[in-house]
C-alpha positions as CSV (number, residue, x, y, z in Angstrom):
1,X,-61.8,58.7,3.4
2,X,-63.4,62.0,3.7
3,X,-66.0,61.0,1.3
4,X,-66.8,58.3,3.7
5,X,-67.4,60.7,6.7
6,X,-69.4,62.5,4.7
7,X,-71.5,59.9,3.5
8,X,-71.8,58.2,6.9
9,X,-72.4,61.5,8.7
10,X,-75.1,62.3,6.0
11,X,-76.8,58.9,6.7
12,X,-76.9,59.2,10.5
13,X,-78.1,62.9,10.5
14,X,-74.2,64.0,12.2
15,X,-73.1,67.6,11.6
16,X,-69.5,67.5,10.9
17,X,-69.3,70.9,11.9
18,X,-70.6,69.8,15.6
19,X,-68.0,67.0,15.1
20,X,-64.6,69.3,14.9
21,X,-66.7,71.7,17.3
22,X,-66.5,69.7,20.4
23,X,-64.7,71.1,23.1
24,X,-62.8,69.1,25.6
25,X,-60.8,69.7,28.6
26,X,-57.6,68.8,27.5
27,X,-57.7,70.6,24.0
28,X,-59.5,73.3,24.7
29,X,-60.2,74.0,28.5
30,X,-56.4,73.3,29.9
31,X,-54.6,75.4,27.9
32,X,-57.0,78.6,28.6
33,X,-56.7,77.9,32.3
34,X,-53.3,77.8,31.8
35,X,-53.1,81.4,30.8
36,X,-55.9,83.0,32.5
37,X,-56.0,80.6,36.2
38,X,-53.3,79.2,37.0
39,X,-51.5,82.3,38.6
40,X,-54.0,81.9,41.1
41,X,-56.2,78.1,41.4
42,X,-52.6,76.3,40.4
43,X,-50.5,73.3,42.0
44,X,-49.4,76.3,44.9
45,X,-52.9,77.0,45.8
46,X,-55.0,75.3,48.4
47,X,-57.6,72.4,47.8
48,X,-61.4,73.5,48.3
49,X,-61.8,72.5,51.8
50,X,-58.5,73.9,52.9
51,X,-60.0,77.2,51.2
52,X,-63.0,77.3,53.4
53,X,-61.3,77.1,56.8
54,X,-58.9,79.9,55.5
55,X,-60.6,81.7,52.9
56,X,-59.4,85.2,54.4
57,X,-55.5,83.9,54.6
58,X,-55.7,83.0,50.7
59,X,-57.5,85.7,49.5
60,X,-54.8,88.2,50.7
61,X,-52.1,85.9,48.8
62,X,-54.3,86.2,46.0
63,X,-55.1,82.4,46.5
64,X,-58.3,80.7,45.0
65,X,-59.0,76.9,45.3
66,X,-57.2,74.7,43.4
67,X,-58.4,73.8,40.0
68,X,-55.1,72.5,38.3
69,X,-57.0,68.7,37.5
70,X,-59.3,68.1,35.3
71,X,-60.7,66.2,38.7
72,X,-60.7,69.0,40.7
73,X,-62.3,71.5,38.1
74,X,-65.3,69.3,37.7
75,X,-65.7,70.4,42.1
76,X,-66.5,73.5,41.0
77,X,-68.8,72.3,38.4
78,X,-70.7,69.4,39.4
79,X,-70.1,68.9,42.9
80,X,-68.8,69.5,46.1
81,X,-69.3,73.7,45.0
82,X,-71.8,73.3,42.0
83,X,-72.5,75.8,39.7
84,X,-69.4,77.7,41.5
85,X,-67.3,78.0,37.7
86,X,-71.0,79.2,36.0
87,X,-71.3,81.9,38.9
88,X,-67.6,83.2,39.1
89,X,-67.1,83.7,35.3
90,X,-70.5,84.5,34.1
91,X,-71.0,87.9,32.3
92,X,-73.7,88.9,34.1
93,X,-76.5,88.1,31.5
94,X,-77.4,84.6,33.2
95,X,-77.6,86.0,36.7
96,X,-81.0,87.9,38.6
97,X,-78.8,91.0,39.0
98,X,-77.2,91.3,36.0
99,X,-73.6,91.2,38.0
100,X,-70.8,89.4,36.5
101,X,-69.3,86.7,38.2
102,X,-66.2,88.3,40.0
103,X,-63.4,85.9,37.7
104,X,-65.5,87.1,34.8
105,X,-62.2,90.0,34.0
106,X,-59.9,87.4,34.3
107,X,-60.8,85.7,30.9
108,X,-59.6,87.8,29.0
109,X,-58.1,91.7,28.0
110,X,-60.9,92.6,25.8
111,X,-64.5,92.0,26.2
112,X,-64.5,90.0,22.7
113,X,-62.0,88.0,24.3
114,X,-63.8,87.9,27.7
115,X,-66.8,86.8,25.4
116,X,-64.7,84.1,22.9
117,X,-63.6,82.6,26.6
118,X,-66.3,82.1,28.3
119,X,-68.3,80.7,25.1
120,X,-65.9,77.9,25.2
121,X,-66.4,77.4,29.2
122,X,-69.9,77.1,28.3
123,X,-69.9,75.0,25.4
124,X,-67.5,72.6,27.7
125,X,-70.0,72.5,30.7
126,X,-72.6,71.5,27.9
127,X,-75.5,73.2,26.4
128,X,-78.4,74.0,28.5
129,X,-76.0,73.1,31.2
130,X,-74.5,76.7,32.6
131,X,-76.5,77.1,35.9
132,X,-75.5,78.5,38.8
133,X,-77.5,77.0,41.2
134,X,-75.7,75.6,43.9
135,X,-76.5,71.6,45.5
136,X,-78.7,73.1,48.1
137,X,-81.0,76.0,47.9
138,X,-80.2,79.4,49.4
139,X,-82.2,82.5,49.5
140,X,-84.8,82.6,46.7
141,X,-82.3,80.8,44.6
142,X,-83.6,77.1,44.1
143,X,-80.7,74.2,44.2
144,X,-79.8,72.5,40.7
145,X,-82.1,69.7,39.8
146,X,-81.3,66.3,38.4
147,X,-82.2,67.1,35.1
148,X,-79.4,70.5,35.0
149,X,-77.2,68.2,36.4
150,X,-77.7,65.5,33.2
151,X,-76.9,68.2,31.4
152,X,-73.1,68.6,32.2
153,X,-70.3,67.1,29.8
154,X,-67.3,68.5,30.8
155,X,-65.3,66.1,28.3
156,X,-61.6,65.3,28.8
């Protein structure tokens, strides 16, 4: 059977390293939010728009928006708040200023295992993909374009 793989993998030009690589929500993404989110963007905390009417209120329970779906994860992503995930937990080397993203101390004790953490985010939003351009321009930042956008996987 492995032979097989191999052979068919071989033929097609597949890396069976990208193959036991792929990152998924559900394997990979889930269980790290689990640990490093959840206090937080969990079934206790309110949905996005709820968030916005009362941002203040939440933040002082130490409240961000909910994120404890798969569905509602991909909000922060995608779209209604694109790019919000890529600007919260970046390191600070894909934004103008150089600032990390202010959840960017949350993944993790270490800055290896800040690093290890948000390599997996990344690899789940998709290469090429980890913009944090929002749906609509603002300031000098440009809004995302269709072809960033084609670029999210975010598999389950």
């Amino acid at each position: 059977m492995l032979r097989t793989l191999f052979v068919f993998c071989a033929m097609f030009g597949v890396s069976t390293a990208g193959i036991a690589a792929e990152v998924t929500y559900t394997k990979d993404i889930r269980p790290l939010w689990e640990k490093k989110c959840a206090a937080c963007h969990g079934a206790s905390a309110p949905y996005l728009g709820d968030f916005k009417e009362n941002e203040k209120k939440f933040k002082a329970q130490f409240k961000g928006p909910r994120m404890d779906t798969y569905a509602d994860m991909v909000f922060f992503i995608g779209w209604p708040d694109t790019g919000a995930i890529m600007r919260r937990l970046d390191d600070g080397k894909s934004a103008a200023g150089g600032k990390p993203g202010n959840m960017y101390q949350y993944l993790g004790a270490t800055d290896e295992e800040r690093q290890k953490n948000l390599n997996l985010f990344k690899a789940w939003v998709g290469e090429g993909a980890w913009k944090s351009n929002r749906w609509e321009a603002r300031g000098n930042v440009p809004a995302i374009t269709k072809e960033d956008m084609d670029k999210i996987k975010v598999k389950y």
